[in-house]
C-alpha positions in Angstrom: -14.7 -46.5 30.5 -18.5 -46.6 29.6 -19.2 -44.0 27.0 -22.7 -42.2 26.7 -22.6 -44.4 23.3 -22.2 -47.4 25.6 -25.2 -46.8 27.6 -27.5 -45.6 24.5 -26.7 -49.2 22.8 -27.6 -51.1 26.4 -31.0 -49.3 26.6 -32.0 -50.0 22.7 -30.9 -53.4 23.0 -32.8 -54.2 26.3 -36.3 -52.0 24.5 -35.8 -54.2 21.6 -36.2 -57.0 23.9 -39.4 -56.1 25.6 -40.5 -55.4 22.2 -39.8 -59.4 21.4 -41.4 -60.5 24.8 -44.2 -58.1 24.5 -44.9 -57.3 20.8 -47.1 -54.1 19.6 -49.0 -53.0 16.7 -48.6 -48.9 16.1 -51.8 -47.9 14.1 -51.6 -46.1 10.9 -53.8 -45.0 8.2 -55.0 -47.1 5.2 -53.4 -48.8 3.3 -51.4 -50.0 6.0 -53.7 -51.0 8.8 -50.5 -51.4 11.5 -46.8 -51.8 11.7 -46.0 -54.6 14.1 -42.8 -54.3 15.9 -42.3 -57.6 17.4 -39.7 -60.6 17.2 -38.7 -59.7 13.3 -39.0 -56.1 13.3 -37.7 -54.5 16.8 -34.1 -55.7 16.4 -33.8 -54.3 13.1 -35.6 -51.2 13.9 -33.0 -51.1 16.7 -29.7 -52.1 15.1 -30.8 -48.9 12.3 -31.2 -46.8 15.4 -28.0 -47.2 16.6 -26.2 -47.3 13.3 -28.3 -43.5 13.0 -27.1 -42.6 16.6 -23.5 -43.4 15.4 -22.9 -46.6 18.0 -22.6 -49.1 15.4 -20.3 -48.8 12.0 -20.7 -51.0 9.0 -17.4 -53.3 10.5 -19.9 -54.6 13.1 -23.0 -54.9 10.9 -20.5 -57.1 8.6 -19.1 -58.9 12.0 -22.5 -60.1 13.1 -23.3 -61.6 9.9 -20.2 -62.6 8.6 -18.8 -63.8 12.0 -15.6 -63.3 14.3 -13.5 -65.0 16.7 -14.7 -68.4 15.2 -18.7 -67.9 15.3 -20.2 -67.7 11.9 -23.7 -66.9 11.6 -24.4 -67.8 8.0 -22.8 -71.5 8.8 -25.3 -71.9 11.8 -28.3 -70.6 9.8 -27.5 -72.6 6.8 -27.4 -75.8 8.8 -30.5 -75.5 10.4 -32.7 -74.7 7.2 -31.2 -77.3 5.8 -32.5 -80.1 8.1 -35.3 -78.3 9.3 -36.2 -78.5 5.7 -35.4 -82.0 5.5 -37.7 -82.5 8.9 -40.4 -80.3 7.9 -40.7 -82.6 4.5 -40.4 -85.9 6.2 -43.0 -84.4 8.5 -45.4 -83.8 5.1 -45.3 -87.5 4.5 -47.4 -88.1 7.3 -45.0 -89.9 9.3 -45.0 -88.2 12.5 -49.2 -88.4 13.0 -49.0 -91.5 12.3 -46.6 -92.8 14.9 -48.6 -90.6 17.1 -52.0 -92.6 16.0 -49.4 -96.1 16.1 -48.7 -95.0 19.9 -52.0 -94.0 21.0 -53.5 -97.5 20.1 -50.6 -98.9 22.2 -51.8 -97.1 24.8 -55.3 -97.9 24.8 -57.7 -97.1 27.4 -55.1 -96.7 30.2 -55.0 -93.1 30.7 -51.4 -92.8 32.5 -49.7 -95.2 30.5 -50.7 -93.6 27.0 -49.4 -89.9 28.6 -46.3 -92.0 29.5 -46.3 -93.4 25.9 -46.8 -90.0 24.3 -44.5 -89.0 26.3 -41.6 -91.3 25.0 -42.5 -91.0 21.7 -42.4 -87.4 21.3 -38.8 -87.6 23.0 -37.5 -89.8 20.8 -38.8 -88.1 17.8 -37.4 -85.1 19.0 -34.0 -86.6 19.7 -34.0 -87.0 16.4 -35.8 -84.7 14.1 -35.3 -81.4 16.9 -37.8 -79.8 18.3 -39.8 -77.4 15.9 -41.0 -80.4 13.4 -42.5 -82.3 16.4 -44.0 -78.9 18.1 -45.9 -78.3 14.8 -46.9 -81.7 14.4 -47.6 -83.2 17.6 -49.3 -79.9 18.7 -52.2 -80.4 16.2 -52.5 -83.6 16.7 -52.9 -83.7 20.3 -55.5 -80.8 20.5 -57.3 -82.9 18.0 -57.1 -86.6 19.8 -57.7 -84.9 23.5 -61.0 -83.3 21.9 -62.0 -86.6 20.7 -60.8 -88.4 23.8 -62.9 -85.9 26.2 -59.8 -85.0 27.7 -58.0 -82.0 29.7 -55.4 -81.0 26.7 -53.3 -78.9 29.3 -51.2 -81.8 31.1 -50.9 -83.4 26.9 -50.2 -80.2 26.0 -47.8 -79.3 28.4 -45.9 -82.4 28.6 -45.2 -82.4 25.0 -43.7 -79.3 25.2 -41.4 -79.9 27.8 -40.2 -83.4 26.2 -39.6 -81.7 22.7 -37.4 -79.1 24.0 -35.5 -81.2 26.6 -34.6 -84.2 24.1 -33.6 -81.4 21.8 -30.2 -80.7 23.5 -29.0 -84.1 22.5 -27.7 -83.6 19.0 -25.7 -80.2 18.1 -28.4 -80.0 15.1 -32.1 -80.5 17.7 -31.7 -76.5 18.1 -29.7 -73.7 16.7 -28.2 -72.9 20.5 -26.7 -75.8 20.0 -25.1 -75.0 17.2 -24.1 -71.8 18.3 -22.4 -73.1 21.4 -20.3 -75.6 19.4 -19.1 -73.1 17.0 -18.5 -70.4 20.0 -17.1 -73.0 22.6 -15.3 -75.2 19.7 -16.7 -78.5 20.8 -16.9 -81.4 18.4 -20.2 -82.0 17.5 -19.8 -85.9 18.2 -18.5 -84.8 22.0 -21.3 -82.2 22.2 -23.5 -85.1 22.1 -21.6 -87.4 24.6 -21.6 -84.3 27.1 -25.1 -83.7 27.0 -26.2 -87.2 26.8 -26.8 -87.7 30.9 -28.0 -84.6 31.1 -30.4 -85.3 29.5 -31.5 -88.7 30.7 -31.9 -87.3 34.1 -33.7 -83.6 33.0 -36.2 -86.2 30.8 -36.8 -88.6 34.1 -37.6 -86.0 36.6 -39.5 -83.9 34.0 -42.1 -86.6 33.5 -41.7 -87.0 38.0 -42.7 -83.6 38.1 -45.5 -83.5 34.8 -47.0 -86.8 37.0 -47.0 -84.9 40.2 -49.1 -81.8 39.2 -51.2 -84.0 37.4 -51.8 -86.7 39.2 -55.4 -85.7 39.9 -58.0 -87.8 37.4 -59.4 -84.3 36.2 -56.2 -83.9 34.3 -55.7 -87.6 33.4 -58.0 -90.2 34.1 -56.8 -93.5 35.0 -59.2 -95.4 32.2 -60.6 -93.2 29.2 -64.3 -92.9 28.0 -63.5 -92.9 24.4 -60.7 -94.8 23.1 -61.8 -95.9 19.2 -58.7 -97.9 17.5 -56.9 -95.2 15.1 -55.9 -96.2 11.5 -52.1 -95.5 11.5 -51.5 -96.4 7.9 -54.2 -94.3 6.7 -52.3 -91.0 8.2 -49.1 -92.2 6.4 -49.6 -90.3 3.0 -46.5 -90.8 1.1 -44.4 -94.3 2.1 -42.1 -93.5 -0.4 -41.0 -90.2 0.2 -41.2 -91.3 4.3 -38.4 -93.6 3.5 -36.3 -91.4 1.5 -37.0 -88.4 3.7 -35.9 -90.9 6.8 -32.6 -92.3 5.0 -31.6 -88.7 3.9 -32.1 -86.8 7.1 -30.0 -90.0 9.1 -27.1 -90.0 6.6 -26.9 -86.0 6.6 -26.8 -86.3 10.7 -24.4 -89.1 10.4 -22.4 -87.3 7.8 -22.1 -84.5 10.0 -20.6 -86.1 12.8 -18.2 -87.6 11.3 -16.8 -84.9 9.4 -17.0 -82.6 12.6 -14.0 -84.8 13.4 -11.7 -83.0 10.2 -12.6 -79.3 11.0 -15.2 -79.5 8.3 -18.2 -76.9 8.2 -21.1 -78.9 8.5 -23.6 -77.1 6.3 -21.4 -78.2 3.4 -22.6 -81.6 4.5 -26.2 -80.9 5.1 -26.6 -78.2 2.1 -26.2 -80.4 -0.8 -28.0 -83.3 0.9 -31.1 -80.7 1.6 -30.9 -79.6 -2.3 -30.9 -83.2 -3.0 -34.2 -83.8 -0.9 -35.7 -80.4 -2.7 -34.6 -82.0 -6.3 -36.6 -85.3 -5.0 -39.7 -84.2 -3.5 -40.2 -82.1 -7.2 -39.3 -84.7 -9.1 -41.4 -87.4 -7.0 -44.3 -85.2 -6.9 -44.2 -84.7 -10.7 -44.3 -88.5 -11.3 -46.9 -89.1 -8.8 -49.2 -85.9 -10.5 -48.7 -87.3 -14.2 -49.5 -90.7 -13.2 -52.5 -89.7 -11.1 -53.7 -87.4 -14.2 -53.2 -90.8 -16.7 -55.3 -92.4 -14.6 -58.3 -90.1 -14.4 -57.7 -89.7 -18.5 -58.2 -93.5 -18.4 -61.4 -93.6 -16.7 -64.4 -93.8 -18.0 -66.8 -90.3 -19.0 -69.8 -90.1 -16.5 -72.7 -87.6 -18.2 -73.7 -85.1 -15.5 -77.4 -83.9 -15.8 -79.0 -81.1 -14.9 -80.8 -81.3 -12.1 -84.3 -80.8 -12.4 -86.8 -79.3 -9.5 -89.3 -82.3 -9.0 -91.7 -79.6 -7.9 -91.0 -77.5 -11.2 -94.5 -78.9 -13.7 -93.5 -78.3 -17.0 -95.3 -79.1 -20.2 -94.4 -81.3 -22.1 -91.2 -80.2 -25.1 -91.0 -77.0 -22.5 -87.5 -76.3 -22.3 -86.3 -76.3 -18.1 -83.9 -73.5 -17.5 -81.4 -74.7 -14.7 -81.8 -73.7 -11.6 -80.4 -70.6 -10.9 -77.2 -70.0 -8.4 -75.4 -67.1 -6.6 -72.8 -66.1 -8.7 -69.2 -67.4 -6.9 -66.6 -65.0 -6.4 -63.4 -65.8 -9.1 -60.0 -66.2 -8.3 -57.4 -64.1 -9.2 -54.9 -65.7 -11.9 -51.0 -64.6 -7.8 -53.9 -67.4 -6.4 -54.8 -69.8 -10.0 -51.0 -70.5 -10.5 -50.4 -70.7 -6.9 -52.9 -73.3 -6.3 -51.7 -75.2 -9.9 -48.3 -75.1 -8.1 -49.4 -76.8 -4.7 -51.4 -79.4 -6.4 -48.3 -80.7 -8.8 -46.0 -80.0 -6.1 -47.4 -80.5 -2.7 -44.4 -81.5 -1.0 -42.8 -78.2 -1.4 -45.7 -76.1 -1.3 -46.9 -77.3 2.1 -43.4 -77.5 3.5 -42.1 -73.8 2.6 -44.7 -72.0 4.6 -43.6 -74.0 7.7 -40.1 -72.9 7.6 -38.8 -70.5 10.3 -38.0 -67.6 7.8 -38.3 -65.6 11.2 -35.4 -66.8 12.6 -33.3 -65.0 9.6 -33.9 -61.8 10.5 -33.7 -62.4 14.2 -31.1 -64.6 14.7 -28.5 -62.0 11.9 -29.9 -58.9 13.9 -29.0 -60.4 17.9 -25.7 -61.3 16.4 -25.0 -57.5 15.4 -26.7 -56.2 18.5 -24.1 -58.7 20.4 -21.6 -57.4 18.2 -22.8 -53.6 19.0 -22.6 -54.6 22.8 -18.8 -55.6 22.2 -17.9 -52.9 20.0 -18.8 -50.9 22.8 -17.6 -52.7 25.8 -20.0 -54.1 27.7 -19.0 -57.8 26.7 -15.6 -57.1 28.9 -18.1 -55.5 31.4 -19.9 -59.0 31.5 -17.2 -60.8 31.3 -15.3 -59.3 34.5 -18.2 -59.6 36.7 -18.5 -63.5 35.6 -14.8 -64.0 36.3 -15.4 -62.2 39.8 -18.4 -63.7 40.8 -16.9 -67.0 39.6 -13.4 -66.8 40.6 -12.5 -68.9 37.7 -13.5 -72.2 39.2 -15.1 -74.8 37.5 -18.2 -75.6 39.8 -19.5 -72.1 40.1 -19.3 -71.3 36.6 -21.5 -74.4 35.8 -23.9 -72.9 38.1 -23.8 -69.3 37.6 -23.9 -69.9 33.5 -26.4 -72.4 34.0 -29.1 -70.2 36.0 -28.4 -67.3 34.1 -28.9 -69.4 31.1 -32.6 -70.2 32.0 -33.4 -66.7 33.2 -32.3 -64.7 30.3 -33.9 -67.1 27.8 -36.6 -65.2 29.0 -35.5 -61.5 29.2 -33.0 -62.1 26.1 -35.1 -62.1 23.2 -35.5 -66.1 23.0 -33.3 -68.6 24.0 -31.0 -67.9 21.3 -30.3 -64.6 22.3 -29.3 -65.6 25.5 -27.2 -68.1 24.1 -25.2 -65.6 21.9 -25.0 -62.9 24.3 -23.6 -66.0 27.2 -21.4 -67.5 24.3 -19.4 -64.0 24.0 -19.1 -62.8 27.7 -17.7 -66.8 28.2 -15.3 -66.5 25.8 -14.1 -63.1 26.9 -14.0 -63.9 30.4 -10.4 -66.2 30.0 -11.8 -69.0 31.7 -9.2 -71.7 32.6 -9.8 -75.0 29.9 -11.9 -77.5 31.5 -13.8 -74.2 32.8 -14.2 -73.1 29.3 -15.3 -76.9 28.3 -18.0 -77.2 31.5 -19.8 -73.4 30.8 -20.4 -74.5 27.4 -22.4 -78.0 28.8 -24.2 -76.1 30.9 -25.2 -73.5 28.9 -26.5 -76.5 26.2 -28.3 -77.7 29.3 -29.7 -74.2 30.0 -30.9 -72.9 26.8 -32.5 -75.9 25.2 -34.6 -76.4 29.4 -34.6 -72.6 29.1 -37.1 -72.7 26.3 -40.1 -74.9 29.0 -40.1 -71.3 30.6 -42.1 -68.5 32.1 -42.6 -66.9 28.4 -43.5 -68.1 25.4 -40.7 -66.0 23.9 -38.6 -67.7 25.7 -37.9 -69.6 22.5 -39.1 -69.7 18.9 -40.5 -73.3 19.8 -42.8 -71.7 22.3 -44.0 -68.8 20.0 -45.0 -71.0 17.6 -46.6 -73.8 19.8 -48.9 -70.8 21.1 -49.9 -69.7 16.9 -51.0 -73.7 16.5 -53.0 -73.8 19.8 -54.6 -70.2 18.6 -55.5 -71.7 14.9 -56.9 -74.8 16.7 -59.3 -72.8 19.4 -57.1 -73.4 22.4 -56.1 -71.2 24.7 -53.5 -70.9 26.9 -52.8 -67.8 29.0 -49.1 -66.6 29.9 -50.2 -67.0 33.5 -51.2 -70.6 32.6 -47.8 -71.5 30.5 -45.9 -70.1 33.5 -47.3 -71.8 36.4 -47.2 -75.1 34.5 -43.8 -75.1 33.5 -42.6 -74.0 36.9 -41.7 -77.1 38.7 -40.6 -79.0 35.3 -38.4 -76.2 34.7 -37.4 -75.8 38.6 -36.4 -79.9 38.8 -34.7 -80.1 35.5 -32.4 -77.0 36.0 -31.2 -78.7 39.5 -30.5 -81.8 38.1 -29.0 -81.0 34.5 -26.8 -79.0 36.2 -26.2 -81.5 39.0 -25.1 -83.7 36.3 -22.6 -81.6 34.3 -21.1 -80.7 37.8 -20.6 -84.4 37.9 -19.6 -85.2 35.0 -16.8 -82.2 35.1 -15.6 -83.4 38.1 -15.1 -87.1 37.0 -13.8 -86.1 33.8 -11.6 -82.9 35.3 
């Protein structure tokens, strides 16, 4: 029976939604200018609503952090700071630009084959380092080269986009859906992988069908390029060293963590000390190369500086020439002095922490409880019993049903990540048969890492945080614009990911 409660936690959930999709700022006075309510703020602002309104007790607060039924929140946020940290410092190193600048010679003056190249390369980085390192490298870089190139950045733009968050379904560790799928679903992180695996080779081949289709006019790519200078590629590789130790500690921790997936082993214990272990590094290498570089300056030769004299100024002669006189500079503050001291002896760090999705913290812990809230008060069992209806149980449908729904809610869920959790939960309460069980969970993976090449940007954190880099760089892209592009890859790869677990199941099942 659905209790007033029930319905008052549905309708705050679903306004804390729109509030994610569509964020506001509420004026106030001074000193406050605004009080956002947006992706970090509305579901708290909601989960304290209902916990005022009496629909949530502490028991569900601790459940959504702490974890039931097998899903633990802390494990899947611990695991992906862990490697996003490790990606977001290999990423400092400079590695990633230049591959891009490596690939881009390649290409040469051949406009479709270096958008086929680009392509490929930022699938394969993505495969590996997940999506959000290669979103907020290859982002900048690309508005940057298509500027130089005199080129239409929307088809680059798009494309790279949809291959990041495509390839990033691979591994259990390209996106935290995944992880919450294997940790909801129980799948083996090593099977995860050899599920998704055709999946993905076919979503990745008809995306680039369909990117070449609605660009195929020379506006968007030109078949030969005006300007295509050779790009240095060793000059954008800053730090060799730590690239090779950034590259062997990210591959072992991934390697680690399959294997041990095997013995029932949480995987942040793998990737936590292996992260602290690339934090101990990067201070420890930055420290040498910052004491060497000072030693060297020390070493140097003096150079007297002069003042410069006005060779209009006459003067007589033993006249003393007062220097020229300058607008006084405004002094920094001592927060800023030591702040600054801090990023020049430790650059790795300093660059890397601001680029860390400390937003996903408070989001991802406050859809947990709001899932947990939607339990507590029934509506999971609600869910579930119109998927077991609609579904009957059967494999085939399921795949489907999960599958669309998937896509769609990633962008009426709050991110796909929302959707995942809130899918994850009525799946498991729905007491699907086995292999049932075992082919929802593919195609949700399927459907929440295409999911995110959607109609919204919140359709994913990916996507709000491609659209801050385009903003910084002066390049605009419209919702209308994001939607209408992403319509036909999204449209192809969600009939033939789904095609393929269908197949899969039914060879395997």
């Amino acid at each position: 029976m659905i209790s007033g409660y029930a319905i008052a936690t549905l309708v705050v959930f679903i306004i804390s939604i729109i509030f994610v999709i569509h964020p506001v700022s509420i004026p106030t006075r001074r000193p406050i200018p605004n009080i956002p309510i947006n992706l970090t703020t509305a579901p708290i602002l909601a989960i304290a609503l209902l916990w005022a309104a009496q629909c949530l007790n502490p028991a569900v607060i601790r459940g959504g952090i702490v974890g039931t039924e097998g899903v633990k929140p802390y494990n899947i946020l611990i695991l992906f700071f862990s490697l996003a940290y490790m990606a977001i410092t290999l990423d400092v190193t400079g590695i990633l630009k230049a591959a891009a600048y490596w690939v881009s010679n390649k290409g040469g003056s051949n406009g479709w084959k270096l958008y086929f190249y680009f392509y490929v390369m930022l699938t394969f980085l993505s495969v590996m380092l997940g999506n959000d390192p290669v979103i907020l490298s290859g982002t900048a870089f690309l508005v940057y080269y298509t500027k130089v190139a005199k080129l239409e950045p929307i088809p680059w733009l798009i494309s790279e986009f949809a291959a990041a968050n495509t390839a990033s379904m691979v591994l259990f560790v390209g996106n935290p859906t995944n992880v919450v799928i294997c940790e909801g679903f129980g799948v083996n992180n090593a099977a995860f992988t050899a599920y998704t695996i055709l999946p993905f080779l076919m979503c990745n081949f008809v995306c680039f069908l369909a990117l070449g289709a609605q660009f195929h006019n020379r506006k968007h790519i030109p078949r030969k390029l005006t300007s295509s200078k050779e790009l240095n590629a060793r000059e954008q590789l800053l730090d060799p060293v730590g690239a090779w130790v950034g590259s062997i500690m990210l591959g072992s921790t991934l390697v680690l963590c399959l294997v041990v997936s095997f013995f029932g082993i949480d995987v942040w214990m793998i990737s936590l000390p292996f992260a602290v272990g690339k934090l101990i590094f990067d201070f420890a290498w930055d420290h040498y190369r910052f004491v060497r570089k000072r030693r060297a300056l020390d070493s140097s030769p003096s150079v007297d500086e002069k003042t410069p004299i006005d060779e209009d100024q006459t003067t007589e002669p033993g006249t003393a020439v007062s220097p020229p006189t300058r607008p006084p500079t405004p002094q920094p503050s001592s927060s800023d002095k030591v702040l600054e001291r801090l990023k020049n002896h430790f650059p790795t760090f300093f660059t890397a922490l601001p680029r860390l999705p400390f937003a996903l913290v408070p989001f991802a812990f406050s859809q947990f409880i709001l899932i947990e809230a939607l339990a507590h008060q029934g509506w999971i069992e609600v869910f579930a019993k119109w998927l077991s209806r609609a579904s009957h149980g059967e494999m085939h449908p399921t795949i489907w049903l999960i599958g669309v729904l998937g896509v769609i809610l990633c962008n009426l869920s709050g991110t796909n990540i929302g959707a995942t959790i809130l899918l994850t939960q009525v799946t498991r309460a729905a007491n699907l048969p086995p292999h049932t069980f075992r082919a929802a969970a593919i195609a949700l993976a399927v459907a929440s890492n295409i999911g995110a090449v959607s109609f919204t940007f919140s359709a994913s954190l990916a996507g709000l945080l491609w659209k801050t880099i385009l903003g910084q760089k002066g390049v605009t892209v419209t919702q209308r614009e994001f939607a209408f592009w992403n319509l036909l890859p999204l449209t192809v790869m969600t009939i033939a990911g789904l095609a393929i677990v269908s197949a899969e199941m039914a060879v395997l099942y």
